[in-house]
ZABALUM-15221 format. One record per residue: residue in three letters; residue number from 1; x, y, z negated of N, C-alpha, C in turn. Coordinates in steps of 0.02 Angstrom, whole numbers, plus 50000, padded with zeros to 5 digits. Each point is the difference from the previous one (the first is absolute). Layout:
<rs>
res:n:n_east:n_north:n_up:ca_east:ca_north:ca_up:c_east:c_north:c_up
ALA:NUM:X:Y:Z:X:Y:Z:X:Y:Z $
...
</rs>
This chain:
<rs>
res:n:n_east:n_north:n_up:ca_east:ca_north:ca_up:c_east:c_north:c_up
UNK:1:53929:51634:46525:49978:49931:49993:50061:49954:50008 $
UNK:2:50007:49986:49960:50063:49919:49998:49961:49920:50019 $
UNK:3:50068:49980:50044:49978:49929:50033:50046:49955:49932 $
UNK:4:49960:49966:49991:50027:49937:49959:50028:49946:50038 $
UNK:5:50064:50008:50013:50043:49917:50009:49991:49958:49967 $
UNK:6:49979:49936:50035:49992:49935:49997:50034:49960:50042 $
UNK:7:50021:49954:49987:50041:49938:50039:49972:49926:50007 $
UNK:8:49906:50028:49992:49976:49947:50029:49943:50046:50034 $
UNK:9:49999:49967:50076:49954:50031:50039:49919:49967:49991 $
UNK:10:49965:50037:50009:49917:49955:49971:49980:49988:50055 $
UNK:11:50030:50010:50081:49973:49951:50055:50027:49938:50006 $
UNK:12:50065:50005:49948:50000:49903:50026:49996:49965:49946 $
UNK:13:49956:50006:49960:49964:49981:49943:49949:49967:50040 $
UNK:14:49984:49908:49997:49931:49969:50011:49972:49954:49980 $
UNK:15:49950:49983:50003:49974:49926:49937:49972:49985:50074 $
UNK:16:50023:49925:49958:49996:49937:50025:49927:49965:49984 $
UNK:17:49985:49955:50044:49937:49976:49975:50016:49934:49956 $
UNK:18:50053:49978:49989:50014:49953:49948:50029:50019:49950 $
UNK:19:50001:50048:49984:50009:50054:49925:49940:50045:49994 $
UNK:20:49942:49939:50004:49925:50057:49984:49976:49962:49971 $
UNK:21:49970:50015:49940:49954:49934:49986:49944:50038:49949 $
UNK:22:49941:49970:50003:49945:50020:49951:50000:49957:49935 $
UNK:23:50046:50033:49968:50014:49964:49907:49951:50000:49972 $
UNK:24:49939:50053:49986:49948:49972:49976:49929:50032:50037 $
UNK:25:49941:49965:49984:49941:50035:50039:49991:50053:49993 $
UNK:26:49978:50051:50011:49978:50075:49996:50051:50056:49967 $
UNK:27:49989:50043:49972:50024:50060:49983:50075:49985:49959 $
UNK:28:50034:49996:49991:50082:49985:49961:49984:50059:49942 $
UNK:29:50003:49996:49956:50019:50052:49952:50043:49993:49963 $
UNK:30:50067:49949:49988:50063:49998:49978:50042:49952:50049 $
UNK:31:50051:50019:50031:50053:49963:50004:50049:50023:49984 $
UNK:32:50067:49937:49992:50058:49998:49969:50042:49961:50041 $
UNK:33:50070:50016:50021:50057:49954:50020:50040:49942:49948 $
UNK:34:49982:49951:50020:50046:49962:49938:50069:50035:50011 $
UNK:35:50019:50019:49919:50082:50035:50005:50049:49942:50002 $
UNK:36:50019:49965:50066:50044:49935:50012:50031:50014:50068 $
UNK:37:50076:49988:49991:50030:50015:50052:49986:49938:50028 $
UNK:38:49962:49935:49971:50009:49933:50053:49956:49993:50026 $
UNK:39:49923:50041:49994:49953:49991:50027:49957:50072:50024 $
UNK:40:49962:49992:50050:49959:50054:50012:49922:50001:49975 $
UNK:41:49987:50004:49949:49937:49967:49986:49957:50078:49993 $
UNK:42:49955:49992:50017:49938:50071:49991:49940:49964:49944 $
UNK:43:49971:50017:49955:49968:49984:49955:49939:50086:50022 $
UNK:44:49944:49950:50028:49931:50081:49983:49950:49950:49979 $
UNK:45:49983:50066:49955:49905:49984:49973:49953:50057:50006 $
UNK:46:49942:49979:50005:49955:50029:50041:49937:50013:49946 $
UNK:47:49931:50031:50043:49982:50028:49945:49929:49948:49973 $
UNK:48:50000:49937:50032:49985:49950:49982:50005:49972:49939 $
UNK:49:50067:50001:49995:50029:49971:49924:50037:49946:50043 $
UNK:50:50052:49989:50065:50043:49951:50039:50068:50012:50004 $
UNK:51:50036:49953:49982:50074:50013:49995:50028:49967:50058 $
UNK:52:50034:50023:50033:50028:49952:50078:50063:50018:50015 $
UNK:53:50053:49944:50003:50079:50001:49990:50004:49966:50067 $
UNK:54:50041:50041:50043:50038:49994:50052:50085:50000:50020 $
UNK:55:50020:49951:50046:50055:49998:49987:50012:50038:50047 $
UNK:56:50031:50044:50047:49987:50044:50039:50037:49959:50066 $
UNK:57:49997:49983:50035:50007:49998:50067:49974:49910:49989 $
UNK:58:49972:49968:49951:49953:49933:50012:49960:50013:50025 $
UNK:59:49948:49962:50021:49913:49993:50006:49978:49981:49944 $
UNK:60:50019:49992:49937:49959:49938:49953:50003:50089:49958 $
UNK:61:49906:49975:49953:49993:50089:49973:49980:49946:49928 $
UNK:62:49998:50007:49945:49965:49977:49930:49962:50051:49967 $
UNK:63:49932:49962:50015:49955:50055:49967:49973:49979:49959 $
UNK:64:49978:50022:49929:50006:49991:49938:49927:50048:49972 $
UNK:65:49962:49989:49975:49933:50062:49967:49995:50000:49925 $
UNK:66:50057:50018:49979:50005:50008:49921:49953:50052:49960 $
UNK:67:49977:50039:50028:49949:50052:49973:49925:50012:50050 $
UNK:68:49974:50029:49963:49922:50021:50031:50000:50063:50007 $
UNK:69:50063:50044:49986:49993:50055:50005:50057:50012:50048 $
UNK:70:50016:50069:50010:50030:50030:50031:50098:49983:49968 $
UNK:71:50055:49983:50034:50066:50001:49997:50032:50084:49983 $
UNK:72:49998:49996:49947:50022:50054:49965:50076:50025:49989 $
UNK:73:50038:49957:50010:50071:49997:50007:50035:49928:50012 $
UNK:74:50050:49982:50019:50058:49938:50013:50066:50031:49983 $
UNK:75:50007:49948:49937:50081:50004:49990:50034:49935:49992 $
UNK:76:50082:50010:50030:50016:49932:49988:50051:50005:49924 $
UNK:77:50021:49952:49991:50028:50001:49927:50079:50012:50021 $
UNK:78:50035:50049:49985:50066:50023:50023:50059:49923:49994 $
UNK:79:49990:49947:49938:50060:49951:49977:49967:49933:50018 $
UNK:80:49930:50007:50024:49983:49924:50027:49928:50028:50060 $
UNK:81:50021:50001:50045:49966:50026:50082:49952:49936:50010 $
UNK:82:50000:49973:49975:49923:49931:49995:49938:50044:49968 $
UNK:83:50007:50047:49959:49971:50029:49962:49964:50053:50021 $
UNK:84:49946:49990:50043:49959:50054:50013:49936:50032:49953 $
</rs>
């Protein structure tokens, strides 16, 4: 049996309660990281049909109900990141 080296230990790994937030109501069935080194943004949708963009360590969440169905995928547009 082989031990796998790692150089990060998983006991001092911890979340914070101001890096938690409920992005959208109930079940998440897609999220995505905005790909931006200037921002931390989390984008999930749920199986509502709710899109909810977080900036990650704000309090402020934008929730959005573009469908009646279920969030089937989130992509952002690789040459203009406005573009979800």
């Amino acid at each position: 049996k082989k031990k796998i080296e790692c150089s990060l230990e998983l006991e001092s790994l911890s979340l914070d309660p101001e890096n938690i937030a409920r992005v959208v109501p109930g079940r998440i069935t897609q999220m995505q990281f905005c790909p931006s080194n200037d921002i931390k943004m989390v984008v999930a949708g749920n199986k509502f049909g709710d899109i909810g963009f977080w900036n990650a360590g704000q309090s402020e969440i934008f929730l959005y109900h573009p469908h009646q169905a279920p969030i089937s995928g989130i992509l952002f547009q690789p040459h203009c990141l406005s573009k979800v």
